[in-house]
VOGU-3710 file (C-alpha; in Angstrom, 3 decimals, decimal comma):
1> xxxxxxxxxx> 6,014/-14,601/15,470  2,627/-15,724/14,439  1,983/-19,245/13,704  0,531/-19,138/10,057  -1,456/-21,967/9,051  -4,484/-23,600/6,622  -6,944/-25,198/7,990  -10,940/-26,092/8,443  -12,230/-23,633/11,130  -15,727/-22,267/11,783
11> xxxxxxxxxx> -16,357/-18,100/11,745  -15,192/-16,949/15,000  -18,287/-14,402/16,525  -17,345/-10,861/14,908  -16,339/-8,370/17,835  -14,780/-4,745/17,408  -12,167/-3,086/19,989  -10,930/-0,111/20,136  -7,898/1,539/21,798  -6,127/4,813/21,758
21> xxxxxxxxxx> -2,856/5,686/20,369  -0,856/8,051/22,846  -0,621/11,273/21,995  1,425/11,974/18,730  2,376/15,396/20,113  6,395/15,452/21,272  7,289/15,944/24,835  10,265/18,260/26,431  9,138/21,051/24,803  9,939/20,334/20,678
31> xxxxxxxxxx> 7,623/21,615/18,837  5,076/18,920/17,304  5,193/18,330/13,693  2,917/20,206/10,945  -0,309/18,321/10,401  -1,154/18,377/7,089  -4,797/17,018/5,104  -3,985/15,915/1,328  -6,991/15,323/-0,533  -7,235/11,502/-2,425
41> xxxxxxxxxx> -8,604/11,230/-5,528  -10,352/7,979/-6,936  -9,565/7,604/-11,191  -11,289/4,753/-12,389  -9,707/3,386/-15,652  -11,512/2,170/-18,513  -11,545/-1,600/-17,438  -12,926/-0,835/-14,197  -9,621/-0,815/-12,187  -9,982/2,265/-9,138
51> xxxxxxxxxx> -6,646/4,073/-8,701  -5,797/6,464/-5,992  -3,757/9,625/-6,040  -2,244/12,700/-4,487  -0,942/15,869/-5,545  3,037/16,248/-5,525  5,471/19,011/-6,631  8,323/18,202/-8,058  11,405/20,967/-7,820  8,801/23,475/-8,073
61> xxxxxxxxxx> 6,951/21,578/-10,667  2,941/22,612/-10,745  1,284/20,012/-8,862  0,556/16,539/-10,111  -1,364/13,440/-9,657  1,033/10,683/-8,095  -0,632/7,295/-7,385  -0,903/6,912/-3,926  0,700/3,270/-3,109  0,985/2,013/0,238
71> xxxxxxxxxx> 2,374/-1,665/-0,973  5,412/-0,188/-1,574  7,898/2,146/-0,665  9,880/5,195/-2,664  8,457/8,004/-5,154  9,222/6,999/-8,493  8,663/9,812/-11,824  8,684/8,573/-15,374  11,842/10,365/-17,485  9,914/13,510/-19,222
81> xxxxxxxxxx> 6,871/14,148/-16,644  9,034/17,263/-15,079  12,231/19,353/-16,883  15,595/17,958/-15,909  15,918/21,009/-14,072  13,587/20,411/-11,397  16,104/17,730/-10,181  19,037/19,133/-7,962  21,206/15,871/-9,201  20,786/13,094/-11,421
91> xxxxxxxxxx> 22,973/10,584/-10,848  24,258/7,280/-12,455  23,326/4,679/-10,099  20,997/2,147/-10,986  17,266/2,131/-9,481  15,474/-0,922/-10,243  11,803/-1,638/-8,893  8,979/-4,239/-10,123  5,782/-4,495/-8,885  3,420/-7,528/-8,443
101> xxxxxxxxxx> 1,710/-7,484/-11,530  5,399/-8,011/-13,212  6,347/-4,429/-14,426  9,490/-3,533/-14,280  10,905/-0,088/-13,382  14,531/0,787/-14,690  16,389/3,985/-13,977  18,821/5,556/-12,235  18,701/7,713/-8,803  18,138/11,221/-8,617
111> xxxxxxxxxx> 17,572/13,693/-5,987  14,859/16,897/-6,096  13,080/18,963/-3,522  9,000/17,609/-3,440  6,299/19,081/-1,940  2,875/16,882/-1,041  0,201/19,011/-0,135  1,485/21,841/2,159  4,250/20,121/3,305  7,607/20,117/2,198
121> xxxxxxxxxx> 11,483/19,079/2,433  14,110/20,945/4,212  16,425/19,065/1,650  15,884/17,157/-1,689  15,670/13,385/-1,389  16,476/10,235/-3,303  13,882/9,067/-5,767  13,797/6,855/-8,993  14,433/8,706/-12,353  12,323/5,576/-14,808
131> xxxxxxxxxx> 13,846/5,789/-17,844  12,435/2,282/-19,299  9,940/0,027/-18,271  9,570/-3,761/-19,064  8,668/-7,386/-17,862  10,208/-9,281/-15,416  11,606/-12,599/-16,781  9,067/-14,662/-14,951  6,016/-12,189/-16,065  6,937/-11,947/-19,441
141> xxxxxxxxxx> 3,096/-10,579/-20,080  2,765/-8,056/-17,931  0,660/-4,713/-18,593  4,237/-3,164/-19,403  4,313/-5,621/-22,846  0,753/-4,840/-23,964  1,559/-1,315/-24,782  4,560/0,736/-26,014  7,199/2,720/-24,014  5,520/6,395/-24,991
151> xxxxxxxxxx> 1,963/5,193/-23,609  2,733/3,474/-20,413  1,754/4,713/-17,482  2,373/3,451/-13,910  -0,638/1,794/-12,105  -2,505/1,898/-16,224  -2,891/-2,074/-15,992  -1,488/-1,714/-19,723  -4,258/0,755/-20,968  -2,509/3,517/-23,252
161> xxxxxxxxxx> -1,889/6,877/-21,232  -4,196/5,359/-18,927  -2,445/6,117/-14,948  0,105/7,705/-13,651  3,762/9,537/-14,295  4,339/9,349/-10,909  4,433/7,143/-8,075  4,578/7,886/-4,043  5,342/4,144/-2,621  4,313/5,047/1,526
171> xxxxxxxxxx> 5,026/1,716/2,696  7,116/2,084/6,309  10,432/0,303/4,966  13,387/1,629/3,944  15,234/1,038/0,535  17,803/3,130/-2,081  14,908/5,731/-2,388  13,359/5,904/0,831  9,735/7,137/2,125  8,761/10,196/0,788
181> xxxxxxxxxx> 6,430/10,625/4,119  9,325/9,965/5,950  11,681/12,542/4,140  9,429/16,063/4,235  9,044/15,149/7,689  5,932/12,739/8,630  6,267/10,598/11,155  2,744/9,162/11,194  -0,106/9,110/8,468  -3,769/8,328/8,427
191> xxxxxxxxxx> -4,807/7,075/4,482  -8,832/7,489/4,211  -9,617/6,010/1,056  -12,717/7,811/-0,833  -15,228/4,931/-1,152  -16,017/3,945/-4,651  -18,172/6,144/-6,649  -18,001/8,894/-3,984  -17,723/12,686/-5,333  -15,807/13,694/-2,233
201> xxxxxxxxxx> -11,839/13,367/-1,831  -10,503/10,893/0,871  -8,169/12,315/2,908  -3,959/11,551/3,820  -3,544/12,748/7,410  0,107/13,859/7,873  1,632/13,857/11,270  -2,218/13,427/12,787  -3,199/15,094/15,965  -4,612/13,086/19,340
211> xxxxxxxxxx> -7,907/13,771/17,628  -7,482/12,059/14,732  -5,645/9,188/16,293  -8,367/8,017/18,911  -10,519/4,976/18,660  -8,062/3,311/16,869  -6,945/-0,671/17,060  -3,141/-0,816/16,838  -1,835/-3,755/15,118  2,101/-5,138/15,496
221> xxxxxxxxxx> 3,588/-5,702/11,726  5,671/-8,664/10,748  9,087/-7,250/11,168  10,087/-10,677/10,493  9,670/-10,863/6,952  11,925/-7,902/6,754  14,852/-10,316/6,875  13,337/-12,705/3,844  14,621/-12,311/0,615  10,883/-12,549/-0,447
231> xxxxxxxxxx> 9,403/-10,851/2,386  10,610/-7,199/2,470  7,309/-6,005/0,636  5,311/-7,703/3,309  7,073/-6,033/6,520  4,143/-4,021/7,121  2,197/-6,435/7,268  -0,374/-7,197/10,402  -2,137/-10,357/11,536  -4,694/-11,833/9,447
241> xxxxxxxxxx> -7,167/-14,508/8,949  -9,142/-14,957/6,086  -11,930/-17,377/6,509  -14,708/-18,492/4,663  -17,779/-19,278/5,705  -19,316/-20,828/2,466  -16,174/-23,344/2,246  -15,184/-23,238/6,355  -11,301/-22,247/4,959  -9,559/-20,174/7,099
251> xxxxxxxxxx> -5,824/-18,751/6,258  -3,767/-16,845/8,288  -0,924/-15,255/7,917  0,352/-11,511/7,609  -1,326/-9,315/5,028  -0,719/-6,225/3,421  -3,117/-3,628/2,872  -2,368/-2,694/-0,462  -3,894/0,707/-1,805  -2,438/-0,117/-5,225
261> xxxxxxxxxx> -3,338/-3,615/-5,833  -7,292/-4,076/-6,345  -8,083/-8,052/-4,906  -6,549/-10,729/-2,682  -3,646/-12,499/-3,532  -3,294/-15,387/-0,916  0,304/-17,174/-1,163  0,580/-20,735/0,492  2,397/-23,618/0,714  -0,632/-26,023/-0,480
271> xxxxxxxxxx> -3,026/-23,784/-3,033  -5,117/-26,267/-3,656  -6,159/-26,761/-0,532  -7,510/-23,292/-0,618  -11,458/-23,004/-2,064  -12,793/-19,515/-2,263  -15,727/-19,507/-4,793  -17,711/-16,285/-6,592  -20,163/-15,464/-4,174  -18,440/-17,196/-0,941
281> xxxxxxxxxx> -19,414/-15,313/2,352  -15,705/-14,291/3,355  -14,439/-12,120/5,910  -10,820/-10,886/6,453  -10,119/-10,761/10,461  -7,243/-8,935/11,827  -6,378/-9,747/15,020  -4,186/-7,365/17,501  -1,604/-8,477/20,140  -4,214/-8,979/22,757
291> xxxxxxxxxx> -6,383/-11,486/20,464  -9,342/-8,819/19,619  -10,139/-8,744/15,817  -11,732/-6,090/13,599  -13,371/-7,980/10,432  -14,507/-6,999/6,806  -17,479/-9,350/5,958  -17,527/-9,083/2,274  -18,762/-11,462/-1,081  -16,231/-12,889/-2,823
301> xxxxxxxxxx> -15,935/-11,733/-6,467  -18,192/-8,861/-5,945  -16,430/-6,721/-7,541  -12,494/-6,363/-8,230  -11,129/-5,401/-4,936  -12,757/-8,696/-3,556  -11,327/-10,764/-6,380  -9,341/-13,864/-4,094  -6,703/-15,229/-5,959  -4,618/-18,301/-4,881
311> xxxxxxxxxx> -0,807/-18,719/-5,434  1,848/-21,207/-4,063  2,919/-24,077/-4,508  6,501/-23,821/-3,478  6,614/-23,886/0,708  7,360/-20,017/1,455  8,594/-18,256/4,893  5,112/-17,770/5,816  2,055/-17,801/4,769  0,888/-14,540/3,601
321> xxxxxxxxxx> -1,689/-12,149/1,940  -1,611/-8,799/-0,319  -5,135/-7,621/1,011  -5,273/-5,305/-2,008  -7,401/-1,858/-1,076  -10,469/-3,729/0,051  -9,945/-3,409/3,947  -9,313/0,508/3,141  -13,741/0,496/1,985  -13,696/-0,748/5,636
331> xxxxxxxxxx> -11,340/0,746/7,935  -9,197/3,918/7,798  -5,501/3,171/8,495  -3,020/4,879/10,618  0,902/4,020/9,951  3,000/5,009/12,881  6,401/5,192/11,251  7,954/5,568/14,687  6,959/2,635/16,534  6,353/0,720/13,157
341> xxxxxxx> 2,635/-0,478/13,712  -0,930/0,072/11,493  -3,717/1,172/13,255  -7,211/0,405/11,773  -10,223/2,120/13,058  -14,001/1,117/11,392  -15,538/3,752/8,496
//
């Protein structure tokens, strides 16, 4: 476990290390898995926010734009996007799910055969059938309570038909409606985010070859926080510093790299010890089992992915981070869902 803490520090010396996955290809004789390249699109909405999606099929639905998430985990479809028939079962168990910015997600489970890209399910899986969205009680303001139920969108940030009607969470955990990855049969992933303003696609790598996977950094995740109440979100989560250099703050703690959440969200025990400024030199440094770190040098309040915010206030497990999608401008990510680590590897 990583000692988390807030203090005055000077900017280490940035250095870059790279090391090699081993092969992802099985041994004994199985055959290895499909590799698959799903293009990611970039939507920006009309208040600037940068979404990111890829196509899906639902039960043999044409193919539509999910929002690709990797801050959370389970494909969720808003009641209406597909016919009921395109389900195999819908049942009556709850499915509840909120996100950071406070929206709430209420349905029931259901199970249907998907497709992402080229690759699909031998069987249908569970996923969450929304049939209402609101506020949690503590975010009573949310984008969910700026607009009404027929316009909202997932990911809209409370713009009217702005986003998505579906949702693929990727995160490597494990809830009521698991990884969709996981379920058609990925057992790694390599996200490559299309930078902003770029024409071009970015790419999701399923089940990536040796090729793809070299020259990467491999990072352990916080498997700790899988046992907080709080925490669960965070459990793939690496080591992270995030230091200023205008202010000589540094905070460590895990951090999630967050393709749905534009900006930094730093949560500590003592916020107000915690100064990061518009225009603050700031670099995020992740640092691998061995002590080598890979940073992102980057202004603060640039733009919105390097928005910091500051939260706390109440002592939690650890001091932690939501990244938000700016380390994905620097790095492309690997997520080996086998051994459970993130891989980062410099643009």
């Amino acid at each position: 476990m990583q000692v988390s803490r807030i203090a005055l520090a000077s900017i280490a010396a940035s250095a870059f290390f790279a090391s090699s996955v081993a092969s992802a290809a099985p041994r004994g004789g199985t055959p290895a898995p499909r590799r698959i390249v799903v293009p990611i699109s970039q939507r920006v909405l009309s208040d600037g926010q940068i979404r990111y999606s890829i196509p899906v099929s639902v039960g043999g639905s044409q193919p539509i734009a999910a929002m690709l998430d990797t801050g959370s985990t389970g494909m969720r479809i808003l009641a209406g996007t597909v016919n009921r028939s395109a389900f195999v079962s819908i049942t009556a168990t709850p499915s509840v799910s909120h996100f950071n910015s406070g929206v709430r997600l209420n349905g029931v489970v259901a199970t249907a055969r998907v497709r992402i890209g080229q690759l699909a399910g031998a069987q249908p899986f569970a996923l969450q059938l929304v049939r209402s969205v609101d506020c949690i009680p503590s975010r009573p303001q949310c984008p969910a309570s700026r607009i009404s139920a027929k316009d909202y969108r997932i990911g809209g940030d409370g713009l009217p038909k702005e986003g998505y009607n579906v949702i693929v969470g990727v995160a490597m955990g494990t809830a009521a409606v698991d990884n969709p990855l996981r379920k058609i049969a990925a057992q790694s992933w390599i996200v490559e985010l299309p930078l902003p303003g770029a024409s071009n696609p970015g790419r999701l790598i399923l089940n990536p070859d040796t090729q793809d996977i070299a020259g990467y950094t491999i990072f352990p995740t916080h498997r700790i926080l899988f046992h907080v109440t709080t925490g669960a979100a965070f459990q793939d989560a690496i080591p992270t510093c995030l230091n200023d250099a205008t202010s000589h703050i540094q905070v460590c703690g895990p951090a999630l790299l967050d393709t749905g959440a534009p900006g930094i969200t730093v949560n500590a025990a003592h916020p107000q010890a915690v100064h990061v400024s518009k225009g603050d030199h700031v670099a995020l440094a992740f640092t691998d089992k061995n002590g080598n770190w890979l940073k992102a040098h980057f202004t603060a309040d640039a733009g919105r992915p390097s928005h910091v915010t500051v939260t706390g206030g109440r002592t939690p497990p650890l001091p932690r981070m939501s990244a938000g999608s700016l380390p994905f401008f620097f790095f492309d990510v690997l997520y080996d869902d086998q051994k459970k680590m993130v891989g980062l590897k410099a643009r």
